[in-house]
DOSE-931620 format. One line per 8 residues: their letters; for each residue x, y, z of C-alpha. Coordinates in steps of 0.1 Angstrom, whole numbers, plus 2048, in hexadecimal, padded with zeros to 3 digits. Layout:
BEGIN
a) X Y Z ~ ...
! end
This chain:
BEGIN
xxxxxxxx) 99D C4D 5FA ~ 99A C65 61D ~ 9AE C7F 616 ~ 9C7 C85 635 ~ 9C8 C9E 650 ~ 9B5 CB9 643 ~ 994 CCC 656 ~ 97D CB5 666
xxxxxxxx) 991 C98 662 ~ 998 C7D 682 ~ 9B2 C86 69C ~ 9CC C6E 68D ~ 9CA C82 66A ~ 9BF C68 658 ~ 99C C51 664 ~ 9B1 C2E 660
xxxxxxxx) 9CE C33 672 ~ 9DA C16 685 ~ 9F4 C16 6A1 ~ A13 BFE 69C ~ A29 C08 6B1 ~ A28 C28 6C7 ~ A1C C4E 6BB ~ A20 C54 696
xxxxxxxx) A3B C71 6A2 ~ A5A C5D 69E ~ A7D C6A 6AE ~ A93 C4B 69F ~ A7D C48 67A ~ A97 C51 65F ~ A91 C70 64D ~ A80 C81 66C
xxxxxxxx) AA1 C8D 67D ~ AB1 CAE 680 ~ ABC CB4 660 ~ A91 CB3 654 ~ A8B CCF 674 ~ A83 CF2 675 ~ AA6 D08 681 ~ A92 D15 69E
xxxxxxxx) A8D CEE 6A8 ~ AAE CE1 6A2 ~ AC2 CD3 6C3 ~ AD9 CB9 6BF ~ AD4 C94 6C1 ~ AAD C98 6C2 ~ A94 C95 6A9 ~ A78 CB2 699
xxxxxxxx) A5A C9A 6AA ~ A6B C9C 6CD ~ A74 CC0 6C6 ~ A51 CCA 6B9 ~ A45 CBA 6DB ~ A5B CC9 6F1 ~ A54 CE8 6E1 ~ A2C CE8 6E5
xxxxxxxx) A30 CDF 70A ~ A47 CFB 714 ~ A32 D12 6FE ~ A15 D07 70E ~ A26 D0D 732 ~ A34 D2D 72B ~ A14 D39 71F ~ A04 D2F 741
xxxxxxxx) A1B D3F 755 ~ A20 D61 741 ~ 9F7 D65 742 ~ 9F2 D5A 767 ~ A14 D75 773 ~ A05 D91 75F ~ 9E2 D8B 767 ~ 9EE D8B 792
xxxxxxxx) A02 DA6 78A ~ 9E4 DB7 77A ~ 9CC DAE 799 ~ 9E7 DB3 7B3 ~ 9EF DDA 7A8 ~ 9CA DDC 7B0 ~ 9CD DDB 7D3 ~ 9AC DC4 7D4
xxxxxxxx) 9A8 DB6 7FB ~ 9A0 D96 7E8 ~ 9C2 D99 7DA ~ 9D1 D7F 7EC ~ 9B5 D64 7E0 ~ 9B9 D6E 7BC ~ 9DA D61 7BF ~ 9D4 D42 7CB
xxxxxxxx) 9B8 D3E 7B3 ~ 9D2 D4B 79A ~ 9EE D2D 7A0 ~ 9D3 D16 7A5 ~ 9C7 D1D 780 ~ 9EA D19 773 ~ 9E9 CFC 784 ~ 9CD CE9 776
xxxxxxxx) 9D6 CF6 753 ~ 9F9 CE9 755 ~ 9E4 CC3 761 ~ 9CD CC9 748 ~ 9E1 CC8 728 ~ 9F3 CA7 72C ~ 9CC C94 73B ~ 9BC CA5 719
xxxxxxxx) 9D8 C93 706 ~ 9DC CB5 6F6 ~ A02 CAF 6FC ~ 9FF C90 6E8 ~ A1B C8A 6CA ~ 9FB C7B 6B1 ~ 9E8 C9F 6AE ~ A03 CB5 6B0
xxxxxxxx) A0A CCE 693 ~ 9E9 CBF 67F ~ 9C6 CBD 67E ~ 9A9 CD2 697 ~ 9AC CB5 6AF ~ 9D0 CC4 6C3 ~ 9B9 CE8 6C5 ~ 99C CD1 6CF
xxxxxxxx) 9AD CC1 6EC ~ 9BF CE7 6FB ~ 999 CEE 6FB ~ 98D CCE 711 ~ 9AA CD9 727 ~ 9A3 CF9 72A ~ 97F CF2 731 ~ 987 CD8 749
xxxxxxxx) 99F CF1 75D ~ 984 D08 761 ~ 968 CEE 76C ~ 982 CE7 788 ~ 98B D04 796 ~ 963 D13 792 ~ 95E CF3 7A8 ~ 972 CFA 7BE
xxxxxxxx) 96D D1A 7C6 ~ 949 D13 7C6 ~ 951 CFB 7E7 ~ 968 D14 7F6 ~ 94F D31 7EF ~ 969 D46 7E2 ~ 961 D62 7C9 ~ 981 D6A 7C0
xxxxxxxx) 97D D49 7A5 ~ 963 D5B 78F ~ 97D D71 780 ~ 995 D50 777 ~ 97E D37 768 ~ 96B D50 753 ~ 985 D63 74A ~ 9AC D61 74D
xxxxxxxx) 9AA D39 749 ~ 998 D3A 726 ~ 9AD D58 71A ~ 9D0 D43 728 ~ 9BF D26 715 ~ 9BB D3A 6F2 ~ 9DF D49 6F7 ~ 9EA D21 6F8
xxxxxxxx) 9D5 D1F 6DC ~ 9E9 D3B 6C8 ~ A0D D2A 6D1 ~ A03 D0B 6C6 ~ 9F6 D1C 6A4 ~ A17 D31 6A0 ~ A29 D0E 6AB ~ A14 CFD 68B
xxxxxxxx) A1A D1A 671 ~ A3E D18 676 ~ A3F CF1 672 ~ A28 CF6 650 ~ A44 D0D 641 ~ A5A CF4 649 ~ A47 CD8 639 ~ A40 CEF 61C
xxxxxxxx) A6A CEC 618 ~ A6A CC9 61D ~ A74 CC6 63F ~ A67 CB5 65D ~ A55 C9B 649 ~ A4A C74 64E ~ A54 C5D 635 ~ A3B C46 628
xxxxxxxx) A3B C28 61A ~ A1B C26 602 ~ A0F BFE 5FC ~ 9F4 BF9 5E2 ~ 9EB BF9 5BF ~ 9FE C0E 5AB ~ 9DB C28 5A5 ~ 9D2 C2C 5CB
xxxxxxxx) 9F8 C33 5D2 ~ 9FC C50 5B6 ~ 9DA C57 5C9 ~ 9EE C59 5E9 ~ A0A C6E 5DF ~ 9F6 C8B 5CD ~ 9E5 C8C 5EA ~ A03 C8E 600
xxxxxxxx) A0E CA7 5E7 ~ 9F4 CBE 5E9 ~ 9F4 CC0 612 ~ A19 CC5 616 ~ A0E CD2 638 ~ A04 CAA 643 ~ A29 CA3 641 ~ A27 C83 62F
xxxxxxxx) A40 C7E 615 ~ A3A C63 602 ~ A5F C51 5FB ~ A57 C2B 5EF ~ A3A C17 5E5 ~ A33 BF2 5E3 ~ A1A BE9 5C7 ~ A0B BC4 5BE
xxxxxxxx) A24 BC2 5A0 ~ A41 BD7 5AF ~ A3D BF2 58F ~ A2C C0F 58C ~ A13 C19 574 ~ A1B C0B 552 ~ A3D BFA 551 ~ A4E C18 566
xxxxxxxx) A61 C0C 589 ~ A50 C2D 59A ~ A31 C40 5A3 ~ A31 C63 598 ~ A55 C62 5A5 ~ A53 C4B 5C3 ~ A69 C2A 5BF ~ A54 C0D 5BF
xxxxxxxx) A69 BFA 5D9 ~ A5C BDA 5DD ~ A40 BC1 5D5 ~ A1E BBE 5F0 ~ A34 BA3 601 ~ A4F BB8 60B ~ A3B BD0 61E ~ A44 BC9 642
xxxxxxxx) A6D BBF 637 ~ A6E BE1 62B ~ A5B BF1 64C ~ A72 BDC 661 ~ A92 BE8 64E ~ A8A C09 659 ~ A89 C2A 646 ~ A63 C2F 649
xxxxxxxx) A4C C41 663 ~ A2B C34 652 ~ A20 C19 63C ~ 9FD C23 62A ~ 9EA C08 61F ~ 9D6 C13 600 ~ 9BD C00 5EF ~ 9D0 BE3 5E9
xxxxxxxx) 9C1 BC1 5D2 ~ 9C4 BA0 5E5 ~ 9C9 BB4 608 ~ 9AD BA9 622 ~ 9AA BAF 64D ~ 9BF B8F 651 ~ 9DE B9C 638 ~ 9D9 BBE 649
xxxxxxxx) 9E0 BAE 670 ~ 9FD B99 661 ~ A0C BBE 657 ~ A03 BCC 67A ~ A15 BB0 68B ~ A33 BB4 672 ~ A37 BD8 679 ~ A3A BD5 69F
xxxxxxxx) A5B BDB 6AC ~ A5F BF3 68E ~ A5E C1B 68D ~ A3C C1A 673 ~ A1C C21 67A ~ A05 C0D 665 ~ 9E9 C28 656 ~ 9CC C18 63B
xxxxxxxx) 9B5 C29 629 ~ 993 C22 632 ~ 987 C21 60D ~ 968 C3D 613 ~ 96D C5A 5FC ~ 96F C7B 60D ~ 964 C6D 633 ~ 974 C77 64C
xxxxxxxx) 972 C85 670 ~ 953 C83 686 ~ 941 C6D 66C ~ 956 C4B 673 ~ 955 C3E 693 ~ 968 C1D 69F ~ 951 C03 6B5 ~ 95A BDF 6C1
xxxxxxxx) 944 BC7 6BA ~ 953 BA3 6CB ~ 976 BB1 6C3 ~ 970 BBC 6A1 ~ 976 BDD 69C ~ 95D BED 684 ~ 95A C0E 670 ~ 93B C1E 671
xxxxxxxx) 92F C3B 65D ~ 914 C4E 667 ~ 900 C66 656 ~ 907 C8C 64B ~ 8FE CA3 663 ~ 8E7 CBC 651 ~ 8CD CC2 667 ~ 8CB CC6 689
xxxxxxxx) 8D4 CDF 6A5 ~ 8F7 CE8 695 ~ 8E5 CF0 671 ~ 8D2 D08 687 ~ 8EC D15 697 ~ 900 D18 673 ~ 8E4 D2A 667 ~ 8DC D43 682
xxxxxxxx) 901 D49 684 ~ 903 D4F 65F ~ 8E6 D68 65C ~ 8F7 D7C 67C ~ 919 D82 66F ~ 90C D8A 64D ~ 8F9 DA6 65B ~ 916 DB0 677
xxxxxxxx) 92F DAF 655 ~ 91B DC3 63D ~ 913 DDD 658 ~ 93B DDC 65C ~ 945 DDF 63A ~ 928 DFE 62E ~ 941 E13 627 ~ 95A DF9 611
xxxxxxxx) 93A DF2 601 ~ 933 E19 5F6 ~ 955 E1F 5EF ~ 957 E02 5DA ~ 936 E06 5C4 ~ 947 E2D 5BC ~ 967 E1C 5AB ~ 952 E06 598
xxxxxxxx) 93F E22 58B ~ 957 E37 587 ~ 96B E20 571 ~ 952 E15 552 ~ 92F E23 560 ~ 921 E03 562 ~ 90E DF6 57E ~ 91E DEB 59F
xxxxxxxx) 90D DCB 5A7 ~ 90C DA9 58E ~ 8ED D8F 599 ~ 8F1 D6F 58D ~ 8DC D52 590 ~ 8E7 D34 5A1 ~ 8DC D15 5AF ~ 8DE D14 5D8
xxxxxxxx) 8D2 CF8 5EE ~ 8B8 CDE 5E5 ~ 8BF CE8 5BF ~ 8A9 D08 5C5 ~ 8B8 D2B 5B0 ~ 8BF D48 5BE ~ 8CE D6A 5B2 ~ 8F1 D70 5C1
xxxxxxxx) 903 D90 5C2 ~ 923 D99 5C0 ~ 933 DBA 5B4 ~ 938 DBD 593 ~ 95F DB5 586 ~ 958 DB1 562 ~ 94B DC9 543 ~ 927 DCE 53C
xxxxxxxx) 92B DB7 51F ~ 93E D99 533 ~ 921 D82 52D ~ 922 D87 508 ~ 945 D83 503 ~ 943 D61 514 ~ 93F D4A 4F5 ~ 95C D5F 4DF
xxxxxxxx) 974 D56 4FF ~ 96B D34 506 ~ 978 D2C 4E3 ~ 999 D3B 4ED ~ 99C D2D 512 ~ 9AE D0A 50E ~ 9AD CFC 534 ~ 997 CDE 53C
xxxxxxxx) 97D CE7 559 ~ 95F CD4 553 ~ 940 CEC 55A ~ 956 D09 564 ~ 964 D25 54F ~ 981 D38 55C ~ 99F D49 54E ~ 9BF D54 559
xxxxxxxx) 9BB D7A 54C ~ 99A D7A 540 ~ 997 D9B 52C ~ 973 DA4 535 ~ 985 DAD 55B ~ 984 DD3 562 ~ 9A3 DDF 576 ~ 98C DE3 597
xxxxxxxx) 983 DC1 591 ~ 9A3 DB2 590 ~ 9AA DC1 5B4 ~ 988 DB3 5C1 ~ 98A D92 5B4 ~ 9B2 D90 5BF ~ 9A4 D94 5E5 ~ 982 D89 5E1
xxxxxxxx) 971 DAA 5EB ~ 959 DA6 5C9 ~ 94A D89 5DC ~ 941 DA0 5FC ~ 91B DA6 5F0 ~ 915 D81 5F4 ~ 90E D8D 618 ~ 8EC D97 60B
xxxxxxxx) 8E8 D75 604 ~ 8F1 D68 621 ~ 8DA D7D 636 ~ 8BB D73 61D ~ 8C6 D4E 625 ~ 8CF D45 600 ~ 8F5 D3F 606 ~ 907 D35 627
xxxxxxxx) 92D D46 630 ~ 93C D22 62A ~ 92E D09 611 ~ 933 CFB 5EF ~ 93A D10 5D4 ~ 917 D20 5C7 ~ 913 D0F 5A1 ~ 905 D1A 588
xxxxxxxx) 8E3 D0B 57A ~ 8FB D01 556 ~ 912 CEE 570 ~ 8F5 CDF 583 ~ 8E6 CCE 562 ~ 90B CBD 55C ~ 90A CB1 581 ~ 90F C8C 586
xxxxxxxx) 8FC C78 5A6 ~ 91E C80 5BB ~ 921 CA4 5B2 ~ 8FA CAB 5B8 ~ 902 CA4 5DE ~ 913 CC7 5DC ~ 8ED CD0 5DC ~ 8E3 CC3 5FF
xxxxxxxx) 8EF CE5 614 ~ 8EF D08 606 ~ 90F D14 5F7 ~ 927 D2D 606 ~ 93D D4E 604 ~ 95B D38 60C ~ 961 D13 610 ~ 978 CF5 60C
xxxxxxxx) 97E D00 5E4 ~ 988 D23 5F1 ~ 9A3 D18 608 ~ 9B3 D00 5F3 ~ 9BC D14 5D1 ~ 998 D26 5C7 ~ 997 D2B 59E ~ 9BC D15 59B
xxxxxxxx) 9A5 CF4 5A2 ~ 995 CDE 58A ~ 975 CD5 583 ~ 97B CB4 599 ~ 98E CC2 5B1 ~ 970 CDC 5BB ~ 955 CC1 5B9 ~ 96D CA9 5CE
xxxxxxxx) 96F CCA 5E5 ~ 94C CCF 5EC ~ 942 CB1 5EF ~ 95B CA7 60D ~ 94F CCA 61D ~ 926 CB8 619 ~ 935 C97 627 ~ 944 CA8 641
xxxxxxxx) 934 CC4 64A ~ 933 CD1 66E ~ 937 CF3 681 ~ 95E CE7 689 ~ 964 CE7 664 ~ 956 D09 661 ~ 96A D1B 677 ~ 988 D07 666
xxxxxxxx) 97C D13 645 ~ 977 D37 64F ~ 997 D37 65F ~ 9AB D2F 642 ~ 994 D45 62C ~ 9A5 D61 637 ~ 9C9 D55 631 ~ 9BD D4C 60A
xxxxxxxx) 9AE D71 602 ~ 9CB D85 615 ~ 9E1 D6F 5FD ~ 9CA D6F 5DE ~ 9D1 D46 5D6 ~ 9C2 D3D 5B7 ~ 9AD D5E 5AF ~ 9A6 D69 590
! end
């Protein structure tokens, strides 16, 4: 099933989402109240959704007027003759950006604290601010606007941009704890809703928890009464007298035997007047985002999928963009390089760099490089560990504390700076900065139909697998990884993916 609200995926967090009743940010849903909020949102008698929202838009403000007063204050010390039109310009700016938030929806309740879409939106506005005021001073023929729209108005609109991050951060930390959370009401067979709540589980930052299910036999798997410790509640018949008893912000329909368009309408109608938004899960493995699109067709709606997007103007873009930084980053990091290559042969007088073959895009080999972390002899010792490593990972071999790691090794792999001459690779146009994870040609002769799809783009320095636990996942996990990143590629999810990158190497998740 689509996994929920992570990079790429549709505005709502999740590509089936259904409106019941009103925004999914509920201020009467219980469970959602004041004792789930963040002590720096807590006001009495009003719940975390309201508080969040409140909160964004007085952000939002304050940021607009603290950037317009010291950017006046900055043109008025100047003692410019145009001084008196940069101020008008100046309030007229604020102006349109305080308009333009609310008619990008970016102050809406449904994107707020998840997803790209609620960044996506402060970027329409902020664009459309600056269309209107270059307009306008286009007609007047005043000069003074040049300075505003190319300017100050973009920089207010990434400082907006940064609130709203810092805003998102602090409701994650409290969703790590538990707090500020939606409860959900899973409905489907007992499979799909374990389904569900692992997946809930593994993106605390989504904010569902998962508190009841309702299952075709009202049991869980085997003869047990819950789900990997959800209560089964109720039967597929009690779906909508639960919803309407209150206690849940969301029913998710998972795959679900028996359940057709017409038993799905009969739910919708039964959770009007309720607090629950009714979410289903489209049933496409790993889709998400700009890949389904909604059209009417005599009032049907219907869910079309359209193709990857691996070609194109963007791929060209990825590519030239790719080959840039990788030479902009290796001119950067010369001297880390040569500092670097002395420790390592300094330590065993070995060599510095370790090629190894592996298969990039189109199932053509290549040589990547990566400075070396491991003895001479690491390739010989593989077989005698092996024999000794008792975790299940399919193709892969990885240990915990793999012996053949030298003690400058251990650093590099901890922050990833062993994977730094990959940039080489990048520039020669073998490996991309974001992409699957490059396999090696063992791994490639195991590969099922699904997994060979990991071959369509070339693989990357970083990607999906690095930014959601590195060397802790399992075989499936990495192979479910790569190929959302294939089915979802686009330049969005790269910047999402480079972003994060950096959080997962300054904290060394999953390295070893």
């Amino acid at each position: 099933m689509a996994t929920p609200a992570r990079a790429g995926d549709s505005e709502r967090g999740h590509p089936g989402a259904t409106r019941a009743n009103g925004p999914p940010h509920r201020e009467t849903s219980v469970g959602t109240g004041v004792a789930d909020s963040p002590p720096s949102l807590v006001r009495s008698g009003l719940r975390w959704p309201t508080l969040l929202r409140r909160a964004v838009i007085a952000g939002d403000i304050a940021v607009i007027v603290l950037c317009t007063a010291v950017s006046l204050s900055a043109v008025w010390s100047s003692h410019l003759p145009s001084n008196r039109a940069q101020l008008v310009c100046g309030l007229l700016g604020a102006t349109l950006l305080v308009a333009a938030l609310p008619l990008a929806r970016a102050w809406d309740s449904t994107v707020l604290g998840t997803g790209s879409a609620e960044f996506r939106r402060v970027i329409n506005a902020t664009v459309g601010a600056a269309v209107v005021l270059a307009l306008g001073g286009l007609v007047l023929l005043v000069s003074s606007v040049r300075v505003w729209v190319f300017v100050l108005v973009p920089l207010t609109g990434l400082a907006i941009a940064a609130s709203r991050f810092l805003l998102r951060k602090q409701l994650h930390r409290a969703r790590a704890r538990g707090r500020c959370t939606f409860p959900v009401l899973a409905v489907g067979d007992a499979e799909a809703v374990a389904d569900l709540i692992v997946r809930s589980r593994r993106d605390p930052h989504f904010g569902w928890r998962i508190v009841g299910a309702c299952t075709p036999t009202q049991s869980g798997v085997g003869d047990s009464t819950t789900v990997l410790g959800v209560d089964v509640v109720g039967d597929l018949d009690r779906v909508g007298t639960l919803a309407a008893a209150g206690g849940y912000s969301v029913v998710a329909v998972t795959k679900t035997p028996g359940w057709g368009p017409g038993r799905l309408q009969r739910l919708a109608w039964e959770l009007e007047g309720t607090d629950a938004d009714l979410v289903v899960d489209p049933g496409l493995m790993e889709v998400a985002g700009p890949r389904l699109h909604i059209s009417p067709m005599d009032g049907m709606p219907v869910l079309r999928l359209s193709r990857p997007r691996l070609t194109g103007v963007a791929r060209v873009l990825k590519v030239s963009t790719d080959r840039t930084v990788a030479a902009l980053l290796l001119v950067a990091t010369a001297p880390l390089f040569a500092a670097i290559a002395m420790i390592i042969v300094l330590e065993d007088r070995g060599p510095v760099f370790y090629r190894q073959e592996r298969v990039g895009a189109n199932g053509i080999p290549f040589r990547m490089i990566k400075f070396r972390s491991m003895a001479v002899d690491a390739d010989a010792r593989r077989a005698e560990l092996e024999q000794l490593d008792h975790v299940a990972r399919g193709p892969l071999f990885k240990m915990t504390r793999d012996p053949r790691v030298t003690r400058i090794g251990a650093t590099l792999r901890r922050y990833s700076v062993d994977e730094l001459p990959q940039l080489v690779n990048v520039l020669t146009g073998s490996m991309s900065l974001v992409g699957p994870r490059p396999p090696l040609p063992a791994e490639v002769a195991t590969y099922a139909d699904d997994a060979r799809r990991r071959l369509l783009v070339r693989p990357g320095m970083t990607g999906l697998w690095q930014v959601s636990g590195r060397s802790d996942l399992s075989w499936e996990e990495s192979v479910r990884l790569d190929l959302r990143y294939v089915e979802n590629w686009s330049l969005a999810l790269d910047l999402t993916i480079l972003w994060k990158t950096v959080g997962a190497v300054l904290t060394g998740r999953g390295a070893y």
